[in-house]
C-alpha positions as CSV (number, residue, x, y, z in Angstrom):
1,X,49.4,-116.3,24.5
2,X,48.2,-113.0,22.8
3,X,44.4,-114.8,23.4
4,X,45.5,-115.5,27.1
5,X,46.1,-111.7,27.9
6,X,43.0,-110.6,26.2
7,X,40.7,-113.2,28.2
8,X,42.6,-111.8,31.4
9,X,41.7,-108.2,30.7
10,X,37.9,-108.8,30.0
11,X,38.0,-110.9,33.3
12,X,39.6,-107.9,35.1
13,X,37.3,-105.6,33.6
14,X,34.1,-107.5,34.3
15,X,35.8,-107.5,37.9
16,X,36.4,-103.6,38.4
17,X,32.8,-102.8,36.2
18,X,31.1,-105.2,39.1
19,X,32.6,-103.4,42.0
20,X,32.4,-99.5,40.5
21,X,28.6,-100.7,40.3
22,X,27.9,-102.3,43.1
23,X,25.1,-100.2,45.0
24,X,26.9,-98.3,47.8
25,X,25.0,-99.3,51.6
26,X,22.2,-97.2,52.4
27,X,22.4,-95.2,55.3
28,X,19.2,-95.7,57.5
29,X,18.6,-92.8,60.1
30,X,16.5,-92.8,63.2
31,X,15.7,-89.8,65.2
32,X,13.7,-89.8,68.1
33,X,13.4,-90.2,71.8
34,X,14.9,-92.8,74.8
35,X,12.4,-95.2,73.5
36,X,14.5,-95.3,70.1
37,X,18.1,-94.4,71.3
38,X,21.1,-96.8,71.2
39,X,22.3,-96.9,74.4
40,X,25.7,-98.9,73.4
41,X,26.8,-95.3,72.5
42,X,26.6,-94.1,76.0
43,X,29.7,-94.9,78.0
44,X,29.8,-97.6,81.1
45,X,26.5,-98.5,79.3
46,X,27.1,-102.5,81.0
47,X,27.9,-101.3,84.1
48,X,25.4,-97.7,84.1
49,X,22.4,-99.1,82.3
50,X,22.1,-102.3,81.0
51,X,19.4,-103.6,79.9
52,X,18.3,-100.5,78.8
53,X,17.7,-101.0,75.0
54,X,16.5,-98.8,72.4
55,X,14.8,-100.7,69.7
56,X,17.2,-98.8,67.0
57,X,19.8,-100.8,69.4
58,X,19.2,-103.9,67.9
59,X,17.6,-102.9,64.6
60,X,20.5,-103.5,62.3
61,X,20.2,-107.0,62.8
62,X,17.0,-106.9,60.7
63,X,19.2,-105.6,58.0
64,X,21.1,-108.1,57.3
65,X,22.0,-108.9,53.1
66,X,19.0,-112.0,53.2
67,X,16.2,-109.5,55.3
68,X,16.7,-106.5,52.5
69,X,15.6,-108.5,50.1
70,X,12.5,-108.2,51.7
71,X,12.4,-105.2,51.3
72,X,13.2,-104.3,48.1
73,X,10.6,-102.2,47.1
74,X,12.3,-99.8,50.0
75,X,15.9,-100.2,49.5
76,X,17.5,-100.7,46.7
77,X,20.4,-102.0,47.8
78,X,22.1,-105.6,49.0
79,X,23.2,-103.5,52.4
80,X,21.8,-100.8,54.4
81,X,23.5,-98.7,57.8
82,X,21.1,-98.1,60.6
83,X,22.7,-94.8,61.6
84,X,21.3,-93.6,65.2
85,X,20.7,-90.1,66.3
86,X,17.8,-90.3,68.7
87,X,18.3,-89.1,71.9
88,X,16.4,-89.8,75.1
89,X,14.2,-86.6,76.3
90,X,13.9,-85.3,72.7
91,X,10.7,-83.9,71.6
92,X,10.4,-82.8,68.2
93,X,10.8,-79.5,69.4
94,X,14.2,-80.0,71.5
95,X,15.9,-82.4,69.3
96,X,15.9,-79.5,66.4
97,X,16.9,-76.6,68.6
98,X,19.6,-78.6,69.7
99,X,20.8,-79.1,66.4
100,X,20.6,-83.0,65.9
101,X,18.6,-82.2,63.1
102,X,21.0,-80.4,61.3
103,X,23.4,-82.7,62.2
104,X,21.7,-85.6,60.3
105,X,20.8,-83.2,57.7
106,X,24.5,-82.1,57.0
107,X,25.3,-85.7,55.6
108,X,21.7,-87.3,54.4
109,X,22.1,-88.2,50.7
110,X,20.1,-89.3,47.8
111,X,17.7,-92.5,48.8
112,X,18.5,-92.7,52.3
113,X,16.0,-93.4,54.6
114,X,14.7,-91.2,57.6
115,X,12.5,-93.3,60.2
116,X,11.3,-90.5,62.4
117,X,9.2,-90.9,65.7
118,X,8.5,-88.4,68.6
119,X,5.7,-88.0,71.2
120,X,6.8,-89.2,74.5
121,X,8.4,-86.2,75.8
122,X,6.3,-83.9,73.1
123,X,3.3,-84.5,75.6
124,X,5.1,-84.0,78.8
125,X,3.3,-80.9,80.1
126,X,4.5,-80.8,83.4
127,X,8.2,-80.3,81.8
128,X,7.5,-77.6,79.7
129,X,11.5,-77.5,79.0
130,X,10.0,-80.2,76.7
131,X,6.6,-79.9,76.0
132,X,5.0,-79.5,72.2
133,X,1.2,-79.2,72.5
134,X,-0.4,-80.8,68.8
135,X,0.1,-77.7,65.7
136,X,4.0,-77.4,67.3
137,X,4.1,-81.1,66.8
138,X,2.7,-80.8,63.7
139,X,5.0,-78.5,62.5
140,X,7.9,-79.7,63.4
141,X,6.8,-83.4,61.8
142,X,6.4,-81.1,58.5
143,X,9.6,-79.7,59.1
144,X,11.6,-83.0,59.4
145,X,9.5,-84.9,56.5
146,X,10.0,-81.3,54.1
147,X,13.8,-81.3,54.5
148,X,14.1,-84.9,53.8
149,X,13.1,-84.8,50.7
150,X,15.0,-81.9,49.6
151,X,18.0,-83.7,50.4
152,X,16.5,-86.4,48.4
153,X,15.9,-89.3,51.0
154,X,13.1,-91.1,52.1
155,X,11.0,-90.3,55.4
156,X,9.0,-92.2,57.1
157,X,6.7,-91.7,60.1
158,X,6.3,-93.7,63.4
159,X,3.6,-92.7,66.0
160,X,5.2,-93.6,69.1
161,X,5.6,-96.7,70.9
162,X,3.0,-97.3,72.9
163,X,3.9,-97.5,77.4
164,X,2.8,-100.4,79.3
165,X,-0.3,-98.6,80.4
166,X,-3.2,-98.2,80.4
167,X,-4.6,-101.5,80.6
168,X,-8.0,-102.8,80.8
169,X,-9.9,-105.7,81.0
170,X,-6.9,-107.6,79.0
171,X,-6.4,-105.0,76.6
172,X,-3.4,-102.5,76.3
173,X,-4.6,-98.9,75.5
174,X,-2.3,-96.0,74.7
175,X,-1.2,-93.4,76.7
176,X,-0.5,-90.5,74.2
177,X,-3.8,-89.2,73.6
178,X,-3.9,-86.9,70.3
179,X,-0.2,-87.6,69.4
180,X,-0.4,-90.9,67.5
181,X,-3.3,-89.3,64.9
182,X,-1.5,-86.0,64.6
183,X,1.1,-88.3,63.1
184,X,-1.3,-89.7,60.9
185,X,-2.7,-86.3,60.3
186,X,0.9,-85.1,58.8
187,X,1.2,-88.3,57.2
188,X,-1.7,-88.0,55.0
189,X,-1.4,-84.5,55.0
190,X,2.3,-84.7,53.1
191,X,1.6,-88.4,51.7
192,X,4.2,-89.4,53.8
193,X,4.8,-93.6,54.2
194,X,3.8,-94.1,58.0
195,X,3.9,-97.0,60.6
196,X,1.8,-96.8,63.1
197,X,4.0,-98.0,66.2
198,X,1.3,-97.0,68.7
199,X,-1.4,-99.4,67.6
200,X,0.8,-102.0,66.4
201,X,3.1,-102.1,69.7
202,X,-0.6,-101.9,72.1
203,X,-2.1,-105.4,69.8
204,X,1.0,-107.1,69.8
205,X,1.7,-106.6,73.6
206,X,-2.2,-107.4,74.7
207,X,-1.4,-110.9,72.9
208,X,1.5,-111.6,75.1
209,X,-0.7,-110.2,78.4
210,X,0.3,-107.8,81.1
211,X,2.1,-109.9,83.0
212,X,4.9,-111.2,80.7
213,X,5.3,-107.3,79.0
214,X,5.7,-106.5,82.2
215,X,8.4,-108.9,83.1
216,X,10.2,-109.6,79.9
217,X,9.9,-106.3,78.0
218,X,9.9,-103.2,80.0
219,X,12.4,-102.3,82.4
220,X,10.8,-103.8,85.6
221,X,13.7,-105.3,87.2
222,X,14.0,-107.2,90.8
223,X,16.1,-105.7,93.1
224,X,19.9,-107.3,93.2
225,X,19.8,-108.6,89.4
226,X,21.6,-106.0,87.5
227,X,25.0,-104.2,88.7
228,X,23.1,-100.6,87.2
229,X,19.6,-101.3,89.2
230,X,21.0,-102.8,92.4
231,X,17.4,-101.6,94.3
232,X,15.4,-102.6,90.8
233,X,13.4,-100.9,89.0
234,X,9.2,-99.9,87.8
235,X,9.6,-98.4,84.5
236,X,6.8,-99.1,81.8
237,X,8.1,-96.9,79.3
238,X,11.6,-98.1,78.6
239,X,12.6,-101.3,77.0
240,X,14.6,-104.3,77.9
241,X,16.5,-106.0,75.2
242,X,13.4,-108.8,74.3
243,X,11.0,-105.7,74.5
244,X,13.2,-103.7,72.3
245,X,13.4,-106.8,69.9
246,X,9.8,-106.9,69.5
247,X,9.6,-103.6,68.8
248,X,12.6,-103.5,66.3
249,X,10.8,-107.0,64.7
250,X,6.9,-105.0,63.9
251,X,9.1,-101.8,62.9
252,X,10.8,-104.4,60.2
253,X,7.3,-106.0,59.4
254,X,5.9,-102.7,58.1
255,X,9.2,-101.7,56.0
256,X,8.5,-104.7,54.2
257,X,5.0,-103.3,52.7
258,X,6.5,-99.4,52.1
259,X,7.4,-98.6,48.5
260,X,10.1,-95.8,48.0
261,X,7.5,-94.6,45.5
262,X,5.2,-93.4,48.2
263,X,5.7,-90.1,48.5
């Protein structure tokens, strides 16, 4: 009997010592633009916007308990909590002075990550309520990737998705003209991990052609087909969700070959 109890207590130990030690979920933050944002958030998002889609809006489902294992050389943990804080017209510039930065900051802890990518509306110079011309973009990539770390976590740089223009002669290009290498620029700069979105969004979209982007992936909708676009829609910026799939799916791809030793 005496044996009995004891055998009970070392199984209830082993029990409590395997949950007290269990690695608690990382959190995985995304700032950025409407090219990142979860739209989900926003309410009458069926009836208002739908199928607007974010690629952060469907990015958790790449981090599932099987995909992190993948990825293991990044987190160091069996669960992870994409966390979303972009915002659609955010330059680097706006989204700090409006204090989502400090927002984010105010509860990033140890080893979680920081996925960071700006430039759509940071090269808007005809709304200069926006606009960051290249050192203020710069800067404020420094300023993101410094305060990270302090707090201990992880960043990592995206240059920005690429539009759905300019194409030619098959072959997407990109639209952002300095911004994707002042990314790179910080990035080596600060010996910061980086993905670059730009490049890897432009080859991945010439493969599937003009055409079916154009259809399937950006927000070019017929008139009639959704209760939020009853006149439809030309938009080559913004994503619907099989676009915003895509996107979330190379953004994935490229975790899987970061170390958290990088920087």
């Amino acid at each position: 009997m005496k044996n009995h109890k004891y055998l009970i207590a070392i199984l209830c130990s082993v029990f409590l010592m395997s949950f007290i030690m269990k690695p608690k979920p990382v959190k995985v933050y995304l700032i950025g633009d409407s090219t990142v944002a979860d739209y989900t958030l926003d309410e009458g998002y069926l009836q208002k916007k739908y199928p607007l889609t974010g690629w952060e809006q469907v990015f958790q489902q790449f981090l599932t308990k099987d995909s992190l294992k993948k990825l293991n050389r990044l987190i160091k943990s069996d669960s992870a909590l994409v966390i979303d804080k972009a915002k659609g017209g955010r330059s680097t510039r706006t989204f700090f002075e409006e204090g989502r930065w400090k927002e984010v900051l105010s509860t990033l802890q140890k080893n979680d990550l920081v996925l960071i990518q700006f430039g759509h509306n940071d090269a808007a110079k005809d709304k200069p309520e926006r606009y960051v011309d290249i050192p203020g973009y710069k800067d404020f990539l420094r300023l993101y990737v410094k305060e990270t770390r302090e707090k201990g976590a992880f960043p990592i740089l995206i240059t920005p998705v690429t539009r759905n223009y300019p194409w030619k002669d098959g072959k997407l290009g990109s639209a952002h003209g300095e911004y994707p290498q002042a990314v790179k620029d910080v990035a080596k700069e600060l010996n910061v991990a980086i993905i670059d979105l730009t490049s890897l969004s432009a080859d991945f979209f010439t493969t599937k052609g003009n055409e079916f982007v154009s259809k399937y992936f950006f927000m070019n909708l017929d008139p009639a087909k959704y209760q939020a676009y009853p006149k439809g829609l030309k938009d080559n910026t913004h994503f619907q969700p099989e676009g915003a799939k895509a996107i979330a799916q190379l953004v994935y791809n490229e975790l899987k070959n970061i170390s958290h030793q990088a920087d």
